[in-house]
C-alpha positions as CSV (number, residue, x, y, z in Angstrom):
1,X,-10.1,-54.0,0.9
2,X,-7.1,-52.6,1.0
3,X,-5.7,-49.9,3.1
4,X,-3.6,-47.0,1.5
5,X,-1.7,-45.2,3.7
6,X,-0.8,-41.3,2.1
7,X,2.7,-40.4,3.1
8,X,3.2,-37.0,4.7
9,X,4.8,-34.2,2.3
10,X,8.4,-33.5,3.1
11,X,9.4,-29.9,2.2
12,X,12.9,-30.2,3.0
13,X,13.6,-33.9,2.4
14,X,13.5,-34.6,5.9
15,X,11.7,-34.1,9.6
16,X,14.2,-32.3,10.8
17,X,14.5,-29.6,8.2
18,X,10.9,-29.4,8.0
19,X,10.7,-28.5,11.3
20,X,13.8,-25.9,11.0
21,X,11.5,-24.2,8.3
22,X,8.7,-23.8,10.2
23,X,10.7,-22.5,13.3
24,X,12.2,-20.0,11.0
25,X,8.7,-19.1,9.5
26,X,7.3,-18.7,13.3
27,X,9.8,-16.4,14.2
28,X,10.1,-14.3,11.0
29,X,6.0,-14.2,11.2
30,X,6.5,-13.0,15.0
31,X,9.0,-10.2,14.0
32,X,6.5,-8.9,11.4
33,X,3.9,-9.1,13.4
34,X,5.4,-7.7,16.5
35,X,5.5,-3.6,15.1
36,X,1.4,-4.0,15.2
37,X,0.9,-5.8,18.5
38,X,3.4,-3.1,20.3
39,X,0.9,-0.8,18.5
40,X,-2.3,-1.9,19.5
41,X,-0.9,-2.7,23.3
42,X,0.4,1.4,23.6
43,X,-2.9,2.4,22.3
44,X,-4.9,0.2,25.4
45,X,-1.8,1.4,27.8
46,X,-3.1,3.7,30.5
47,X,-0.7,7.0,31.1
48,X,0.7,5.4,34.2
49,X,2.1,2.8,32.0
50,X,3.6,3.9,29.7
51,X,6.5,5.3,31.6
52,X,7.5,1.9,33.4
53,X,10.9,0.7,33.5
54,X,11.4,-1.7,32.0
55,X,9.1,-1.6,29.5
56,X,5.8,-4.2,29.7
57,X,5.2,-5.4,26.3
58,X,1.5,-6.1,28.0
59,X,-1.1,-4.1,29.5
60,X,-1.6,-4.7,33.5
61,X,-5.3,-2.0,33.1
62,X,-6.5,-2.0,29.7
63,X,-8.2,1.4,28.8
64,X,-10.6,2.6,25.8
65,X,-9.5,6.2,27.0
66,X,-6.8,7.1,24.5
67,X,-9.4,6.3,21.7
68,X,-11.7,9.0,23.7
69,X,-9.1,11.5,23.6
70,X,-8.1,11.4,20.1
71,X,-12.2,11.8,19.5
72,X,-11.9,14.8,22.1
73,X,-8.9,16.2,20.6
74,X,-9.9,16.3,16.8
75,X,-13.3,17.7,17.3
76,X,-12.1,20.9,19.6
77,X,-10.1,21.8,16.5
78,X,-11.4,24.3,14.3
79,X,-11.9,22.7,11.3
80,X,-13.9,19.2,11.5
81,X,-12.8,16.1,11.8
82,X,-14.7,14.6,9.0
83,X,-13.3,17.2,7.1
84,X,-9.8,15.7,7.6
85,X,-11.3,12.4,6.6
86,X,-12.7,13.8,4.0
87,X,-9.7,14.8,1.9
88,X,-7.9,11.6,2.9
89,X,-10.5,9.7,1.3
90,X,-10.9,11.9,-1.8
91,X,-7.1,11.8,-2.2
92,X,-6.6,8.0,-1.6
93,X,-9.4,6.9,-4.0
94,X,-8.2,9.5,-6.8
95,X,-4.9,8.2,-6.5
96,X,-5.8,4.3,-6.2
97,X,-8.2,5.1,-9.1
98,X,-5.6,6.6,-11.7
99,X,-2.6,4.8,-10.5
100,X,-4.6,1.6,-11.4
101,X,-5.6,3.0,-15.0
102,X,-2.1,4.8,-16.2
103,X,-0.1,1.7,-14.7
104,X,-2.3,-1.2,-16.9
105,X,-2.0,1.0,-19.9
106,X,1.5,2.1,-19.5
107,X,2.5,-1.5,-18.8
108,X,0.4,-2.9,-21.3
109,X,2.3,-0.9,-23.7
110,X,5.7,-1.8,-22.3
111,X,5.3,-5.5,-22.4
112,X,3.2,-6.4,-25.2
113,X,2.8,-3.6,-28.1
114,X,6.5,-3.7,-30.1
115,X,7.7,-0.1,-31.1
116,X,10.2,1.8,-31.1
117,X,11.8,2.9,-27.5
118,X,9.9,0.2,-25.3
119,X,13.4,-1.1,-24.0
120,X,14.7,2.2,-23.3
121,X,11.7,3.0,-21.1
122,X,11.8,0.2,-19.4
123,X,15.4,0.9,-18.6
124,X,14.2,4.0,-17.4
125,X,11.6,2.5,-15.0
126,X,14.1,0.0,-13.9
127,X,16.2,3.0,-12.8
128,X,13.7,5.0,-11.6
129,X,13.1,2.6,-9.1
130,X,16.4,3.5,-7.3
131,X,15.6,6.9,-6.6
132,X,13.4,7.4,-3.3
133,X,10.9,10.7,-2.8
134,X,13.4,12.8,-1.1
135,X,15.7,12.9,-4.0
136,X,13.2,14.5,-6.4
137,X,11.4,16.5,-3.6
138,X,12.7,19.7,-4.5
139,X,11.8,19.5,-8.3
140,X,8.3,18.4,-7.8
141,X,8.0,21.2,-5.7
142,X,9.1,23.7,-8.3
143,X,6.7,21.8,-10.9
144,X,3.7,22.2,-8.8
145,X,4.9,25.5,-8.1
146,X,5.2,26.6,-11.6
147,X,1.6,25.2,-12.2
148,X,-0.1,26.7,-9.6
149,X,-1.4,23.7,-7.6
150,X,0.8,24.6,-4.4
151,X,-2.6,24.1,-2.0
152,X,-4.5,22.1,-4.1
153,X,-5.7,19.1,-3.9
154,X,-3.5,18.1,-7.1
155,X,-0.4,18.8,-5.4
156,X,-1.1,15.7,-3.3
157,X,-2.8,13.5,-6.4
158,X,-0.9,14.0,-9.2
159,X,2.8,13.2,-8.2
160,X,1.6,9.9,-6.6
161,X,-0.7,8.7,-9.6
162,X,2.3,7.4,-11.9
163,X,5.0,5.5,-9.6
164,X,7.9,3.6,-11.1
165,X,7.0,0.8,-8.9
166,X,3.6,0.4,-10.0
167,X,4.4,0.0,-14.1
168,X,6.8,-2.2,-13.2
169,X,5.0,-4.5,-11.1
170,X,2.5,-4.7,-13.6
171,X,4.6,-4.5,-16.6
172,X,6.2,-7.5,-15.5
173,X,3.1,-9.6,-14.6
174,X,1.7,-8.5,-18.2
175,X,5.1,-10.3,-20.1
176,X,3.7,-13.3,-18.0
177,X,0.8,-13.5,-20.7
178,X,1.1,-15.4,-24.2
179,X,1.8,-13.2,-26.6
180,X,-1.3,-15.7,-28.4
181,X,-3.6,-14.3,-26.3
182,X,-3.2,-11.0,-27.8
183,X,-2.6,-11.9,-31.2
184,X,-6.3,-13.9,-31.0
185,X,-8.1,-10.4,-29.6
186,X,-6.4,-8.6,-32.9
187,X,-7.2,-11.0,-35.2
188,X,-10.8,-10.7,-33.9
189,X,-10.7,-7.3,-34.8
190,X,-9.9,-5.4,-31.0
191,X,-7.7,-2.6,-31.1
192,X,-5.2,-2.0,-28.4
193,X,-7.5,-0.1,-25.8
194,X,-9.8,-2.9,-25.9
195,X,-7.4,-6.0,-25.9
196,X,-5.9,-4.2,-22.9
197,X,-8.9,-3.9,-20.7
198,X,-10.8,-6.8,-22.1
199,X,-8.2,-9.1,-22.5
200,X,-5.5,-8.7,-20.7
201,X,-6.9,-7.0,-17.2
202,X,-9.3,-10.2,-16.9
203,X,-6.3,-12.0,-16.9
204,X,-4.0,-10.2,-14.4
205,X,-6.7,-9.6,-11.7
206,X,-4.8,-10.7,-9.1
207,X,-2.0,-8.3,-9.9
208,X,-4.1,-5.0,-10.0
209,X,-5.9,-5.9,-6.7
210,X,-2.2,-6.5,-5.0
211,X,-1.6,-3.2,-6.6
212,X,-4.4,-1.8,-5.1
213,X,-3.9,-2.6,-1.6
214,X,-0.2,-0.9,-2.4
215,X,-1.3,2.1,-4.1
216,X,-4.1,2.6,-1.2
217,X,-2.1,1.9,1.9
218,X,0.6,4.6,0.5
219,X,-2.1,7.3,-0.6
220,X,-3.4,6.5,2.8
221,X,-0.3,7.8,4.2
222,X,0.1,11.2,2.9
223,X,0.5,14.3,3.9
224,X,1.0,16.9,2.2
225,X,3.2,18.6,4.3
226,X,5.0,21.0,1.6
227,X,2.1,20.8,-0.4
228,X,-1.4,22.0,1.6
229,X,-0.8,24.5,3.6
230,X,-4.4,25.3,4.0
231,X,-6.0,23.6,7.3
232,X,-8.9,23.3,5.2
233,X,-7.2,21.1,2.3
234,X,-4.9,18.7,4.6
235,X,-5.3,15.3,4.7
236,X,-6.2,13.0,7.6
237,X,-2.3,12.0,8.7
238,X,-1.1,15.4,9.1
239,X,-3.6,16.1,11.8
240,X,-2.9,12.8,13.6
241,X,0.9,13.1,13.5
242,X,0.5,16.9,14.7
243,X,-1.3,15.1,17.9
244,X,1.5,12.8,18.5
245,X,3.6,15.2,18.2
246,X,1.8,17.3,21.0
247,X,4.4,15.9,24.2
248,X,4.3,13.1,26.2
249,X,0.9,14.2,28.0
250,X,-0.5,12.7,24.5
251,X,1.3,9.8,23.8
252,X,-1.7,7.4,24.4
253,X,-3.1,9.5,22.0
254,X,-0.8,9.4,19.4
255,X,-0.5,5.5,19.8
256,X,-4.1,5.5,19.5
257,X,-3.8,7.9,16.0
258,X,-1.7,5.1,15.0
259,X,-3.6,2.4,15.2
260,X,-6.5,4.1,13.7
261,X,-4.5,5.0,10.7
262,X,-2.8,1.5,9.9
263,X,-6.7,0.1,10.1
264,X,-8.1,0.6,6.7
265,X,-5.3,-1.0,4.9
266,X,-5.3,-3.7,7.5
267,X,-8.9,-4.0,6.8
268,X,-8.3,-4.0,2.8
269,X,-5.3,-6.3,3.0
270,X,-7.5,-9.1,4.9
271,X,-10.3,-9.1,2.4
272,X,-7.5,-9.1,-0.7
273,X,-4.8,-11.5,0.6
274,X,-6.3,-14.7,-1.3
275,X,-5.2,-12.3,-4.8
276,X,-2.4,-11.4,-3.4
277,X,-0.7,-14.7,-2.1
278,X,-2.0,-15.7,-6.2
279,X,-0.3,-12.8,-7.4
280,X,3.1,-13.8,-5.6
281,X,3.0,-17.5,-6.2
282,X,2.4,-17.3,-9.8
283,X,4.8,-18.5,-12.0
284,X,3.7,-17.4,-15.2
285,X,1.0,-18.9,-18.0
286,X,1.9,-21.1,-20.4
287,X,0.7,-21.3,-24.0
């Protein structure tokens, strides 16, 4: 019988730079994760606390009470809290929804369907994505202004629903896909529409869900601070950064509004992370 020893893989070509790379992973893992501990640790933080010098990154009496006084605070107010959480969750599914549908198609479009003006949009997208909110904040606001949806729940939906980012994320995992693929589903007599969505969208699942947890974790965040200015019509975040904006008497508060607002896409990202550690380690089919 004989014995067959497996040798250990080496990622580096040696032990020692193996263990250099996984030092460097640790402590870049422990940076990211840092931001969320100090969150979750000023939520539990009793008042006394929070004002030590210097500054505990641990909790000597843990406390639920900051949780009770966001609960306390949000239903004295005058509208209802679920209210609040209603909008957000109208708004963050309308926009995950159509950002989902006009990205596919537009990408689809841009990386597989050969007509005039597809590389001069795609310039476009590319620069597009230099250009941050703030710099087209004041147009959008005249558009929406123009249109009437100034406190409306479109003024928060429909600027968020096409992003630069989005078509180009999936515009580029599209050009991944053999151009044979598509030829086949046209030669079988599918049209465009339906090579996209039952083709091609089969084939890029793991980029639309990584999408999704994008699209939903920044819809999650707004606000609509120009936009709503009806108590009635605001979103979820507004209310909570209103409270932790309240003074220090609050701040346990407002660290608990934090952590309560960073859940759900917590939550999403932990059920979607096998998709999206696929989406980011593929390197492309081959025909």
């Amino acid at each position: 019988m004989k014995l067959v020893i497996k040798k250990r893989k080496k990622y580096s070509g040696s032990l020692g730079g193996d263990i250099a790379i996984f030092i460097m992973l640790f402590l870049l893992g422990a940076f990211m994760l840092f931001p969320i501990y100090l969150s979750i640790i000023q939520s539990i933080k009793p008042p006394e606390e929070f004002f030590l010098f210097p500054p505990r990154l641990y909790v000597i009496s843990p406390t639920s009470q900051n949780f009770v006084g966001l609960l306390e605070a949000t239903s004295s107010m005058w509208i209802p809290f679920t209210r609040y959480l209603f909008n957000s969750i109208l708004v963050t599914v309308a926009v995950t929804g159509f950002q989902i549908i006009l990205a596919s198609m537009a990408a689809y479009v841009l990386a597989k369907v050969k007509t005039p003006g597809v590389k001069f949009f795609n310039k476009t997208i590319e620069i597009a994505l230099l250009f941050t909110s703030n710099v087209t904040h004041i147009m959008l606001y005249m558009v929406m202004a123009y249109l009437g949806m100034i406190d409306t729940y479109f003024a928060i939906i429909l600027p968020f629903v096409a992003t630069p980012l989005s078509i180009f994320f999936m515009r580029q995992f599209m050009g991944q896909l053999p151009d044979s693929i598509i030829e086949a589903a046209q030669m079988d007599g599918a049209g465009h529409f339906r090579t996209c969505w039952q083709v091609v969208m089969p084939n890029v699942k793991p980029a639309w869900i990584t999408l999704i947890i994008f699209a939903f974790t920044a819809a999650w965040q707004i606000n609509g601070w120009s936009f709503i200015f009806n108590e009635a019509l605001k979103p979820l975040p507004t209310v909570l950064l209103q409270l932790q904006g309240s003074g220090i008497q609050r701040a346990g508060v407002g660290a608990a509004a934090t952590v309560f607002l960073m859940s759900p896409p917590m939550i999403l990202f932990v059920f979607c992370q096998g998709n999206v550690l696929e989406t980011m380690a593929h390197s492309g089919l081959k025909e």
